[in-house]
ROFI-665837 format. One record per residue (C-alpha): residue in three letters; x, y, z. Coordinates in steps of 0.5 Angstrom, whole numbers, padded with zeros to 4 digits, always signed. Last residue first. Example, Ala and Ser with C-alpha at 12.3 -4.5 7.8 and 13.67 -1.06 7.14 Angstrom:
BEGIN
SER+0027-0002+0014
ALA+0025-0009+0016
This chain:
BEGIN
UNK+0113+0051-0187
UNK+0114+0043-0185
UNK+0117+0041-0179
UNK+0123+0036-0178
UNK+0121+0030-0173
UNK+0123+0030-0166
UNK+0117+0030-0164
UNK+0111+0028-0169
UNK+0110+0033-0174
UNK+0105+0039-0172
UNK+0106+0042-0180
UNK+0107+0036-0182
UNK+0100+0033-0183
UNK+0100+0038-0189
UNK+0094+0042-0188
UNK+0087+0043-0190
UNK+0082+0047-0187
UNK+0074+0044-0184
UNK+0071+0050-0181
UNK+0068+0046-0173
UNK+0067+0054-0171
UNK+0071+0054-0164
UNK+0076+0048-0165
UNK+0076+0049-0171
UNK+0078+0044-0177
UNK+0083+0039-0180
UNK+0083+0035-0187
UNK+0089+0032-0188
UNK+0095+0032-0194
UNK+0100+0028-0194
UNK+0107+0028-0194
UNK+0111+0031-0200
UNK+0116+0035-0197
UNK+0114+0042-0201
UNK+0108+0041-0205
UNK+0104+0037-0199
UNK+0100+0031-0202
UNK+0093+0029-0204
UNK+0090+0023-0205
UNK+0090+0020-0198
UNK+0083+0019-0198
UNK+0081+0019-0190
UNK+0078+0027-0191
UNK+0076+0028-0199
UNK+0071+0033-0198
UNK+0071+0034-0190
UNK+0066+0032-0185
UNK+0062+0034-0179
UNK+0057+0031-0176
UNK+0059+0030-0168
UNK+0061+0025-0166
UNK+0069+0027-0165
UNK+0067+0033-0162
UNK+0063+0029-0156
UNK+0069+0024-0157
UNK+0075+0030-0155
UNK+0070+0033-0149
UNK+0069+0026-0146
UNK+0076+0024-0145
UNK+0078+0033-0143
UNK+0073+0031-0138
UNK+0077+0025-0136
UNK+0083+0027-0136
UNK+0081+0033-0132
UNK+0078+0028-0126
UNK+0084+0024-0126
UNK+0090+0031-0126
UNK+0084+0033-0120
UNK+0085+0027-0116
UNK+0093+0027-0117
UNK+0094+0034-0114
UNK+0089+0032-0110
UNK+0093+0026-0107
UNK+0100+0028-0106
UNK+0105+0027-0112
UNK+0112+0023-0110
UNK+0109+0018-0105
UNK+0113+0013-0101
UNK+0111+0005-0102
UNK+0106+0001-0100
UNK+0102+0008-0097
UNK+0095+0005-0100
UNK+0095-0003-0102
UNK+0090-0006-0107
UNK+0089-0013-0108
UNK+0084-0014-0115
UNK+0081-0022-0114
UNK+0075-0019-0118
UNK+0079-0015-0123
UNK+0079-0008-0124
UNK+0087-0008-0123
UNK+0091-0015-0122
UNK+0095-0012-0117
UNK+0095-0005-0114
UNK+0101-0001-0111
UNK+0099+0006-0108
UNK+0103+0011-0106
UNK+0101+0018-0109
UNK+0105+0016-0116
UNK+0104+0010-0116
UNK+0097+0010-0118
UNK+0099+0012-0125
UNK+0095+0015-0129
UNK+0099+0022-0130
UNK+0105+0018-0132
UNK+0101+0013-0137
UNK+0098+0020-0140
UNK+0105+0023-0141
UNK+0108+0017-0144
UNK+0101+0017-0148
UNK+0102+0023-0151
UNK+0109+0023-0153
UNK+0117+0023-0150
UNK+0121+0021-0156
UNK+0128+0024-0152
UNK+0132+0018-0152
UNK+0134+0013-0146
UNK+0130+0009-0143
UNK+0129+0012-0138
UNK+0125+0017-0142
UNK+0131+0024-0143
UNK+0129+0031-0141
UNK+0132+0035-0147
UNK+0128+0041-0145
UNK+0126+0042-0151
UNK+0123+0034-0151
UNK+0120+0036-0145
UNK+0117+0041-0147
UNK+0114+0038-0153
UNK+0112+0032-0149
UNK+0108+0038-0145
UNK+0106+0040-0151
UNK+0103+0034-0154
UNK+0100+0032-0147
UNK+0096+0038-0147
UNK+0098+0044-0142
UNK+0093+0047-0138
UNK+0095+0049-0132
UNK+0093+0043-0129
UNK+0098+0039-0135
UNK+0104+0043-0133
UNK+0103+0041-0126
UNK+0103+0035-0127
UNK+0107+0034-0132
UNK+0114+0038-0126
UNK+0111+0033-0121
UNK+0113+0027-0126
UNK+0120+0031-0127
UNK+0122+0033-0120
UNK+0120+0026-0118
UNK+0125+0023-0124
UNK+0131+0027-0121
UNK+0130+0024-0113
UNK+0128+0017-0115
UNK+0124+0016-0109
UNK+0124+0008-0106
UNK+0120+0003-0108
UNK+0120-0003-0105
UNK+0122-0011-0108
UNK+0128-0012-0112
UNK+0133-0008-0105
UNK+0130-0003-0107
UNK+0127-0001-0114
UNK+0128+0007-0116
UNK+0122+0011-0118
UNK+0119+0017-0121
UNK+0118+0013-0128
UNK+0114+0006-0125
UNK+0119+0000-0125
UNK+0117-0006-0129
UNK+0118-0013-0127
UNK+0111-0012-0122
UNK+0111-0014-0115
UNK+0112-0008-0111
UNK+0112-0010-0103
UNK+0105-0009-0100
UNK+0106-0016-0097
UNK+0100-0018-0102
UNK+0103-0015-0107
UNK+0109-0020-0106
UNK+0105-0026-0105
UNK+0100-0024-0111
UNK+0107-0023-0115
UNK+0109-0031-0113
UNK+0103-0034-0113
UNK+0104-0031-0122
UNK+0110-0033-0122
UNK+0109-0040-0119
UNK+0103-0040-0125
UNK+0108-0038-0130
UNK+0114-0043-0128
UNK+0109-0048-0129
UNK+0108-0046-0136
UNK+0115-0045-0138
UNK+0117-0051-0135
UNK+0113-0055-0139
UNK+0115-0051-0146
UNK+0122-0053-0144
UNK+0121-0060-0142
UNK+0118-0061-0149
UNK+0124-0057-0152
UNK+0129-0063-0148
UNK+0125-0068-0151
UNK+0125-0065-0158
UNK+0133-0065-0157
UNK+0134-0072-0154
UNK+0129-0075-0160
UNK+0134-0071-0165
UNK+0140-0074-0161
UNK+0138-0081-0161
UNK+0137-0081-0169
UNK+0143-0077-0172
UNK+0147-0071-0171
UNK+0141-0067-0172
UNK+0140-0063-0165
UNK+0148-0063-0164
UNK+0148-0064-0156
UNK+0152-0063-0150
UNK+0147-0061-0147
UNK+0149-0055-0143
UNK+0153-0053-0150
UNK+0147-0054-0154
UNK+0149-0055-0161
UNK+0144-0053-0168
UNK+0147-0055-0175
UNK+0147-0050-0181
UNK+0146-0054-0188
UNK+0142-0049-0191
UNK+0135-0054-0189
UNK+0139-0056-0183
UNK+0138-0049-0180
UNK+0130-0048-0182
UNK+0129-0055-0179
UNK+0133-0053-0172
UNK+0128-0047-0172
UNK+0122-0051-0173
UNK+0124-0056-0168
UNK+0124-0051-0163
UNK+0119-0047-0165
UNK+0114-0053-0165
UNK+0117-0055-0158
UNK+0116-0048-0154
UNK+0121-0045-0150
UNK+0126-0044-0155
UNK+0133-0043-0156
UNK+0135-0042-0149
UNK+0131-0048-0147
UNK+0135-0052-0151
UNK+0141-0049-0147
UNK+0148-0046-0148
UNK+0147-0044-0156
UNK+0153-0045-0161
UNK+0149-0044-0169
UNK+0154-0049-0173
UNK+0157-0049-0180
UNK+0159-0041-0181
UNK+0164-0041-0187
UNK+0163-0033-0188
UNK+0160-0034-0194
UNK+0155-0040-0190
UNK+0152-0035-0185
UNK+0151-0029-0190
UNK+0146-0035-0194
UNK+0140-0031-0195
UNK+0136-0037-0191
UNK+0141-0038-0185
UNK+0140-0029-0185
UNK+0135-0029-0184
UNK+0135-0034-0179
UNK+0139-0029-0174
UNK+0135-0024-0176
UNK+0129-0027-0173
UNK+0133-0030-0167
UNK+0136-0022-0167
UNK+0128-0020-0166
UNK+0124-0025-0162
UNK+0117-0024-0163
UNK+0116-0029-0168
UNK+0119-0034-0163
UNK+0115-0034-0158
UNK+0115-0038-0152
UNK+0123-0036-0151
UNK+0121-0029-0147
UNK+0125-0023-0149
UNK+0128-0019-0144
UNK+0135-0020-0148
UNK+0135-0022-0155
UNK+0142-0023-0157
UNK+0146-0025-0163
UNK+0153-0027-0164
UNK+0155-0025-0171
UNK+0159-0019-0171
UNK+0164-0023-0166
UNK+0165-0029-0170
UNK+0167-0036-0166
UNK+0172-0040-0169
UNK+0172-0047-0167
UNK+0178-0050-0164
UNK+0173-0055-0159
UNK+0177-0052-0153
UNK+0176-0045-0155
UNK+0169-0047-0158
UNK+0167-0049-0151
UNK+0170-0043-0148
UNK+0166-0038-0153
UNK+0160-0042-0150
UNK+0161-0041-0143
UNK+0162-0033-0144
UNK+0156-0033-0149
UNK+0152-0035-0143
UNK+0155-0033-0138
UNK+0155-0025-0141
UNK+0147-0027-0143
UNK+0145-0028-0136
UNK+0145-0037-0134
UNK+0140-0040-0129
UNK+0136-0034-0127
UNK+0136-0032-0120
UNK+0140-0026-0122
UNK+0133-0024-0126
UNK+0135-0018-0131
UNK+0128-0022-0135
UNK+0127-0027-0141
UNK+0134-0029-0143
UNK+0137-0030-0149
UNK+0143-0032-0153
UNK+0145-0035-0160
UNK+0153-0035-0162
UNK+0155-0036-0169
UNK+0161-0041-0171
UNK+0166-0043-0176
UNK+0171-0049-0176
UNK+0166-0055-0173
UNK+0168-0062-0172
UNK+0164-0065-0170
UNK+0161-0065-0162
């Protein structure tokens, strides 16, 4: 490696998968430890991460994106740094035409590019950039097949009754990586959305409410809406069932695969009500009805300045106008 003072560290890792070569923590543990032995400073403020992103797209990795931003305006070079530290090529990218872009956009500001694992400066001459570009196109090869392997490798789970999907549905816990077993505080919170919604609640309310109760997402914060709440109450897990490649011709389903947390009619009669109020929402959507001035934007709310929309009755379709805070999204402040 040249002689480097200051450096930024990229990481990344596409899934929470211990199989997995290196996690984040060993990444940046094993790179700060090549820069103590090189004597390169590494700055904690600019070490970035992008954890459960896949290295098949660079645009939709945010802290890559932050970190090239900040390449083009220049913080990297006032605060000295000369070299982006990362553990592997692969880890920068998985795809041979992110790669290279990623290493041009860098040397273009006179940042240069090392992969610790490689032992390898993208643009120290020659032979290094042929190495670099070798090394990304083995990436992006592995990339694919491992996408076909995963592919055999859910279809097996799911075949097997095991649950094969890397999300874990809201009501439950992952045992032992493949079953399913009942979260018991969440259960209490699915049962309590369904049991709203079939005495009548609508998802906005029922979101609402939880919101007021301070019944946090899993991830989290309390922004629980709509679509939160209809996911949970489609959600076939809910009664058991684990399906795979839904509605497909080559769908796998499997009934009882795991323990149930809402008994079969309670989820039936959620569907079918669902589906009747689906209906209802687009007969009165088609129906004729229009408002002056509707979808123009051009008129705003005297007290906080937010737009002002066209709505109507449910009961007599009279178009009113009102100021599209009045029922704001959840957590936002509603206006009088």
């Amino acid at each position: 490696m040249k002689k480097y003072r200051v450096a930024a560290i990229y990481a990344r890792c596409s899934t929470n998968n211990t199989l997995q070569e290196k996690s984040i923590h060993d990444q940046i543990v094993s790179i700060k430890n090549e820069a103590k032995n090189q004597n390169i400073e590494v700055i904690n403020e600019l070490i970035y991460i992008d954890e459960g992103f896949t290295g098949t797209e660079s645009e939709n990795r945010p802290s890559l994106q932050r970190l090239l931003s900040d390449v083009e305006n220049g913080k990297l070079l006032k605060l000295g740094v000369s070299v982006i530290l990362y553990w592997a090529v692969d880890r920068l990218a998985r795809n041979t035409l992110d790669a290279l872009t990623i290493q041009k956009k860098c040397a273009k500001f006179g940042i240069h590019l090392h992969s610790v694992k490689e032992h390898l400066t993208a643009d120290s001459d020659g032979n290094n950039k042929v190495r670099f570009v070798i090394a990304a196109l083995l990436g992006e090869i592995y990339s694919k097949n491992l996408g076909k392997l995963m592919e055999r490798a859910h279809r097996s789970s799911a075949e097997q009754g095991r649950w094969w999907a890397r999300y874990t549905p809201y009501g439950y816990n992952r045992h032992c990586a493949k079953s399913l077993v009942v979260n018991p505080i969440e259960a209490e919170i699915v049962k309590m959305i369904y049991k709203l919604f079939l005495q009548g609640n609508s998802l906005h309310k029922i979101a609402r409410t939880l919101f007021q109760k301070n019944i946090k997402k899993r991830i989290g914060n309390l922004k629980w809406d709509s679509g939160n709440i209809k996911a949970i109450l489609k959600d076939e897990a809910n009664i058991g069932v684990l399906v795979f490649h839904r509605g497909r011709a080559d769908e796998i389903r499997r009934e009882n695969s795991h323990p149930a947390i809402i008994d079969r009619d309670t989820y039936k009669k959620a569907i079918e009500l669902l589906d009747v109020r689906s209906k209802t929402r687009n007969f009165n959507i088609q129906k004729k009805y229009f408002s002056l001035l509707s979808g123009l934007n051009i008129l705003t709310c005297g007290i906080c300045g937010s737009n002002i929309k066209s709505s109507h009755s449910t009961k007599n379709y009279k178009f009113y106008y009102r100021c599209s805070n009045k029922f704001p999204k959840i957590g936002n402040k509603k206006c009088n």
